[in-house]
Structures are given as C-alpha cells and as structure tokens.
C-alpha positions, 0 to 999 in steps of 0.5 A: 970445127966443133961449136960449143952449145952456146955458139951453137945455139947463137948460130941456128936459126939464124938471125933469130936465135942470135937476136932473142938470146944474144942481142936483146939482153945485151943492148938492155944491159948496155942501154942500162949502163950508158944511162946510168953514167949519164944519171950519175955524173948528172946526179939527176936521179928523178926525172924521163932518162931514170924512168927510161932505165928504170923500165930497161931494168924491168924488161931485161930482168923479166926477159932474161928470167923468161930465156932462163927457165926456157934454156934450164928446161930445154938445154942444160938440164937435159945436156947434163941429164945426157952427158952431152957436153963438148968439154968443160969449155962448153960448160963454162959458157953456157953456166956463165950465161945463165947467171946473167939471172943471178943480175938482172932479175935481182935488178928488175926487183929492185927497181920493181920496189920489191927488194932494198926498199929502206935504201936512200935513192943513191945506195939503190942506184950503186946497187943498181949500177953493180948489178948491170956490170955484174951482168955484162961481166958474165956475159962476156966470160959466156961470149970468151968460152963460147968461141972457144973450139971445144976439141983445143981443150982436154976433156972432161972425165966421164962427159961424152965428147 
C-alpha cells in the first residue's frame, strides 16, 4: 500500500517519529483542553491548574514552531521543489498539519503576554480555549487525509506520482 508523506514520516523510525511528531503536540493540545474545561466551568482563572496550562500553551506553541521550521526545511519545500507529491491527498495532510502553527504558537504568545495584552482575563482564556481547538481541528483533518491510501484518489495534474 502506498503511504501518504505524513504516515510515512509517523511510521519511520519507529516509535520516535511517531512520539516527536505525533504524540507530544497532541497530548499538549489535549492536556491544554481538558484544563481548560475544568478553569472554565470552575470560573478559577488564577491559581496552579492555570499556571500548569499556561506552561503547556508555551511549550506546545514553542515545540510545534521548532517541528514547523524543521519539516518546511526538510519535507514540504523540497516535496513541492521535486514534484514528490503522492496526490492532493498527501498534500492536504501534510498542509493541515503544519497549520497546526497557525494555533499554537499564536497560543504560546498569548499567554507569553506578547499579543491581546488589553483583553480582560476571560476574553484572553475564549481566545485561549478557540486556539486549542483550532489546533486539534487541523490536526485531525491531517491524521483523516494521512491514512488515506493516495493510489484510491485521482491524481493531481503535473505532480509526479
């Protein structure tokens, strides 16, 4: 069966590629939420369990940026330089997955201090709370369009298969 870039790159080296690419962001992402629903419905926003999501945020937004730079250096600038490509499938995958960045390293800023510094407590937490699930939204679509055989789907016109 022919893989899509993103299982493939989840599937070599294994377990390691899968924990550095797949599983820390994700539990940082998950880890974030769940505290989060507990911060809101408990309407505590000071105190150890905000401070502890608050370093998630910063760690995920930080740790996501460092996977960014290395897989647009290393991955998706040379597929798309080279025509490598398995489908559009494969390239939905891989663009939904980097635009994880788009989420958490705003997150990691914002609770940096560094943007929407004039937001009360509770408008920075919203903020907070739709850049975690913006995240987790991407990276779903990424894990869908990852397992997808590419060979099922037509191809793309001018991409080498």
């Amino acid at each position: 069966m022919n893989m899509t870039h993103y299982m493939s790159l989840l599937a070599d080296n294994q377990p390691w590629n899968l924990i550095i690419f797949m599983a820390i962001p994700v539990i940082f992402a998950e880890t974030i939420t769940v505290t989060e629903f507990f911060i809101l419905f408990s309407k505590n926003l000071h105190g150890p369990l905000r401070a502890f999501n608050r370093a998630c945020s910063i760690i995920a937004g930080l740790y996501f940026t460092g996977i960014f730079i290395y897989l647009m250096i290393n991955a998706y600038i040379p597929l798309t330089v080279d025509g490598d490509w398995h489908t559009w499938v494969d390239v939905v995958a891989v663009t939904f997955y980097l635009s994880g960045v788009l989420f958490l390293l705003p997150l990691a800023l914002l609770d940096l201090g560094l943007i929407a510094r004039r937001r009360s407590e509770e408008s920075r937490l919203k903020l907070h709370f739709l850049l975690v699930s913006g995240f987790l939204v991407v990276a779903h679509v990424a894990m869908i369009f990852g397992m997808v055989n590419p060979e099922i789907v037509g191809g793309m016109a001018g991409m080498m298969h």
